[in-house]
TIFI-531310 format. One line per 2 residues: for each residue z negated, y negated, x negated of C-alpha. Coordinates in steps of 0.001 Angstrom, whole numbers. Last residue first. Example, Ala and Ser with C-alpha at 12.3 -4.5 7.8 and 13.67 -1.06 7.14 Angstrom:
<marvos>
-7140,1060,-13670 | -7800,4500,-12300
</marvos>
This chain:
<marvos>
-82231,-129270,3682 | -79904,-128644,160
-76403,-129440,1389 | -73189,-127334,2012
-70088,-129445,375 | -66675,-127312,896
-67803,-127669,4813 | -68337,-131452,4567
-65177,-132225,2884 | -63109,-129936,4814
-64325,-131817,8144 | -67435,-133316,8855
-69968,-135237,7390 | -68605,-136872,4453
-65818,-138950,6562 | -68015,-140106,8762
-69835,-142253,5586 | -72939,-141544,4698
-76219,-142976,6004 | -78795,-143216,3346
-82764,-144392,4063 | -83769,-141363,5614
-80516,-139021,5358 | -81384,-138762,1835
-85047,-136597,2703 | -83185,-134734,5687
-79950,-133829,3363 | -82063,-133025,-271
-82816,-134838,-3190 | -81587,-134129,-6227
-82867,-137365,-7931 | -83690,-140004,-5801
-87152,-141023,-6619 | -85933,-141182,-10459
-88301,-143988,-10561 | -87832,-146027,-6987
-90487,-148834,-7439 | -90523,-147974,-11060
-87683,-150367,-12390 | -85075,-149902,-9894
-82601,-147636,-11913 | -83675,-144894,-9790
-81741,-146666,-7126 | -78319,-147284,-9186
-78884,-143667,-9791 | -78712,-142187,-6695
-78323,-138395,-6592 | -78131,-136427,-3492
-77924,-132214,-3781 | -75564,-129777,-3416
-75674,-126073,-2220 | -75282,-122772,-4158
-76732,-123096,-7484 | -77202,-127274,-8146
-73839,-128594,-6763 | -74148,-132592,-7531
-73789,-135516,-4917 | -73441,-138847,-6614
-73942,-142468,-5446 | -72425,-145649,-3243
-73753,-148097,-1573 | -72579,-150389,1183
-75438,-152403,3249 | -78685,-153434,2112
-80801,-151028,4725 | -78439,-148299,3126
-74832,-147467,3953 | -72159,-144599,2620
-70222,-143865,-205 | -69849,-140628,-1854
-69072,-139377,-5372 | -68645,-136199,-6560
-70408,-133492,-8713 | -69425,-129976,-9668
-71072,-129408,-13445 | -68933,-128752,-16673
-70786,-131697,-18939 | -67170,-133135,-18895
-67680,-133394,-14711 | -71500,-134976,-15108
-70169,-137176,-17848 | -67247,-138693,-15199
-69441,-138137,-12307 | -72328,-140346,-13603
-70144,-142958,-14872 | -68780,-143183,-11408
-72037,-143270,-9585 | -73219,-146037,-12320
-70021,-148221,-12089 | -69430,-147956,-7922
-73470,-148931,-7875 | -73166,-152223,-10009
-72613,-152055,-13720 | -73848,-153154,-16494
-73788,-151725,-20388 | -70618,-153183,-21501
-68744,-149863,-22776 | -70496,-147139,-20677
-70807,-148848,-17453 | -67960,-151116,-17660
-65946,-148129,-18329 | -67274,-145945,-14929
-66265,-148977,-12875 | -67624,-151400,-10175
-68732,-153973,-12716 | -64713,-154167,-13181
-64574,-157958,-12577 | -67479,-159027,-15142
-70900,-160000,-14433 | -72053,-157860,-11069
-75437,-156285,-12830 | -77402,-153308,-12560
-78328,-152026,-16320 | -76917,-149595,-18078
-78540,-147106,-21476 | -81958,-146206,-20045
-81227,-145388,-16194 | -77427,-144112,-17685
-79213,-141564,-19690 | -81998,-141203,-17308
-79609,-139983,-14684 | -77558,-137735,-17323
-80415,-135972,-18687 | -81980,-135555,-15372
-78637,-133984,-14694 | -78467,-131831,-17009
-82231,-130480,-16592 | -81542,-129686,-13310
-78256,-127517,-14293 | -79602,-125362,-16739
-80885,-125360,-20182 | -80028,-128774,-21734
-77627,-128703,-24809 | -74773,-129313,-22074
-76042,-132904,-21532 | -76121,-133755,-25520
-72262,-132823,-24820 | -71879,-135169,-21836
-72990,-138107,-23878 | -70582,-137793,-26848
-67636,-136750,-24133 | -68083,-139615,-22021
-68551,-142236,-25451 | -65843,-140354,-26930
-63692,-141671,-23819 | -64772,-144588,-23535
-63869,-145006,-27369 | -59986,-143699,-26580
-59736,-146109,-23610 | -60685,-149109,-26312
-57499,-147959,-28462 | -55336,-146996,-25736
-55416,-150636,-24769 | -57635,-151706,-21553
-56078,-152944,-18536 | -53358,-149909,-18524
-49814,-149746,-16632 | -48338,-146762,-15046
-45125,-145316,-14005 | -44704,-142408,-11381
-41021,-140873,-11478 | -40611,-138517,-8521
-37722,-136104,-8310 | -37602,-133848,-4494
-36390,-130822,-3367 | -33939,-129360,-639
-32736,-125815,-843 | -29657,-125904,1927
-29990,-124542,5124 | -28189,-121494,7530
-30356,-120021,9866 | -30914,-116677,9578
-34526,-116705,11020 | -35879,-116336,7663
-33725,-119043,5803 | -30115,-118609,4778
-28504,-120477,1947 | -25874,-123150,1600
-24451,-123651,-1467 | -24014,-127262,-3426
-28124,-127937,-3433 | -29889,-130564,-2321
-31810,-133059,-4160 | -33652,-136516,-2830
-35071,-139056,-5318 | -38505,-140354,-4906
-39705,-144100,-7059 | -43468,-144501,-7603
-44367,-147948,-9512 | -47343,-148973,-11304
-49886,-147264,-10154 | -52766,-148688,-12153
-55524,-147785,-14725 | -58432,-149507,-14374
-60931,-147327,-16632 | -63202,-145581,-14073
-61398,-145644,-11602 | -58101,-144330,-12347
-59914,-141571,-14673 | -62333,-141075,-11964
-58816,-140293,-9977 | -57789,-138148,-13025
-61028,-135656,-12414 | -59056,-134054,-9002
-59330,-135677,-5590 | -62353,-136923,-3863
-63649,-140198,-5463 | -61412,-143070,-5281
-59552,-141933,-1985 | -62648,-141477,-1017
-63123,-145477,388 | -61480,-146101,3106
-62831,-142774,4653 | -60347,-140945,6593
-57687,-140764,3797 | -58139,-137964,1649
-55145,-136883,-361 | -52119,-134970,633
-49569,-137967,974 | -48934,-138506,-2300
-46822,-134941,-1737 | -45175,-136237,1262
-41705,-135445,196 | -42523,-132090,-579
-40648,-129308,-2989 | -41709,-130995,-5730
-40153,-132836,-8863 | -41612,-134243,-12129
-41156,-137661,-14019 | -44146,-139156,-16167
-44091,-142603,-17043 | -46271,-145278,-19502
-48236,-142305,-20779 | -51614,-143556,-21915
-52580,-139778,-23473 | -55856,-139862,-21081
-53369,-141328,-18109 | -51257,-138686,-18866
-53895,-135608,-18678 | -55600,-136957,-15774
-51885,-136979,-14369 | -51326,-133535,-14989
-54735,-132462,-13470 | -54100,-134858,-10198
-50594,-132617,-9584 | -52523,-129388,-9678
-54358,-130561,-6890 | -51713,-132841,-5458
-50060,-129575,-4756 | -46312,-128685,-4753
-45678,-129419,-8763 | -42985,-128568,-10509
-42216,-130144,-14337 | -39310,-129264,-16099
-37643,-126803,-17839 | -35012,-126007,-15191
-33103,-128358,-12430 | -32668,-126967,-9234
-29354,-125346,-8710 | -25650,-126964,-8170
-26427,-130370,-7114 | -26368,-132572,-4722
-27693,-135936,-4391 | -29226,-137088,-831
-29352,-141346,-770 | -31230,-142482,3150
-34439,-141263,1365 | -37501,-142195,4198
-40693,-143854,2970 | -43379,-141798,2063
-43833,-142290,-1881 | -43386,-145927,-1286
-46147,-146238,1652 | -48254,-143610,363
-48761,-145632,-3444 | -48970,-148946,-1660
-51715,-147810,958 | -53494,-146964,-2475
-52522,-150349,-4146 | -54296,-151804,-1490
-57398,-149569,-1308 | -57794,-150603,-5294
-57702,-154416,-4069 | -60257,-153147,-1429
-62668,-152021,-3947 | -62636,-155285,-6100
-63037,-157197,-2927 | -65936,-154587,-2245
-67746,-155794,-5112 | -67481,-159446,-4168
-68479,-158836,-820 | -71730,-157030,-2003
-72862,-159541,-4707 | -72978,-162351,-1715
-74930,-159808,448 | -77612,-158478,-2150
-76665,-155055,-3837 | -79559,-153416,-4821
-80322,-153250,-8585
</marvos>
């Protein structure tokens, strides 16, 4: 149901707690190494990683497996620093599937601890100058709310429901799968302190509007179709909900809303920019920039 102003502040306390371990994560992984160690070559057989793109996909994997620490290295000492960061918010919903995996189940940076390499012999860069190859360790631990054993069931419960979503012929019918899935199966409710989450969603049945758009881009994503999440306002404040690709441009879905018991029945489902843009106002950082030109809406 909509968000009244009491249940709103106590979902976005659970929001900004998140946003504070984020600003943790960046301020560790960016502060300055004073201690350089030096070593012959860069190390071999082990994990590189230069992109927080292919980074994100290693750590979905991790997180899945409940690693307790992963260690790789990188040529960048700013490499937790390439994520989105205009929006308070889409730090949670814009990078790869293993931040819906953060999310969605509670799973927390732990620590992140960067180590400093350079190498014995100097070398000679493309203007001649003379440098030494620098790179970077990171060890990333984690801890886990839920045991492996409960994380395992949410996720059969993703994959069970995303697979009677692929049986549908094309994309429109998967997501009104989906939608009336989660309209059938979860109800709106701010009763336990990860409402806000993709697992209370599947595994208690209520959620508030952070719990139904991530649950829907958690199945929509292991169904095989684009979709993200995106925050924004409505005439009762915060909200969040989904944007899907359907063919060549993406569409609005709000399930939370369609979820309203008739007033609202699947009312917002794929719905266009101008039709959205009546009663939804997204957040700046959704309407311009790299996010806004990799997401072209339906008019």
């Amino acid at each position: 149901m909509v968000i009244r102003k009491k249940e709103r502040d106590k979902a976005l306390s659970s929001i900004l707690i998140s946003l504070l371990l984020a600003i943790c994560m960046t301020a560790v992984a960016t502060l300055p190494v004073d201690a350089v160690t030096t070593q012959d070559k860069r190390p071999t057989g082990v994990k590189w990683f230069n992109s927080y793109k292919s980074l994100g996909k290693y750590m979905d994997k991790a997180i899945r497996d409940h690693k307790k620490k992963i260690v790789f290295y990188s040529e960048k000492d700013n490499l937790f620093e390439k994520r989105p960061s205009s929006d308070p918010m889409s730090y949670l919903y814009v990078l790869e599937d293993y931040s819906f995996m953060l999310f969605g189940t509670k799973t927390f940076f732990e620590d992140i601890n960067m180590e400093k390499y350079q190498s014995v012999n100097q070398a000679t860069d493309s203007a001649g100058e003379s440098v030494k190859d620098t790179w970077y360790k990171y060890t990333v631990e984690f801890s886990y709310v839920h045991g492996k054993k409960n994380d395992k069931k949410f996720y059969n419960k993703v994959r069970s429901v995303a697979k009677k979503a692929k049986k549908k012929k094309g994309t429109v019918k998967k997501v009104k799968y989906i939608n009336d899935y989660l309209i059938k199966n979860v109800r709106w409710r701010d009763d336990n302190y990860e409402s806000g989450t993709a697992y209370s969603a599947l595994m208690h049945k209520t959620a508030t509007c952070e719990g139904y758009s991530a649950a829907f881009a958690i199945i929509a994503k292991e169904a095989g179709l684009k979709a993200d999440i995106v925050t924004g306002q409505t005439k009762n404040g915060y909200h969040a909900w989904n944007v899907v690709k359907v063919g060549k441009k993406w569409c609005h879905v709000d399930v939370t809303f369609n979820d309203e018991g008739g007033k609202y029945k699947n009312k917002y489902l794929l719905v266009g920019k101008k039709k959205m843009s009546k009663d939804h106002k997204l957040n700046p950082y959704f309407k311009k920039g790299k996010w806004a030109k990799a997401h072209p809406f339906k008019k």
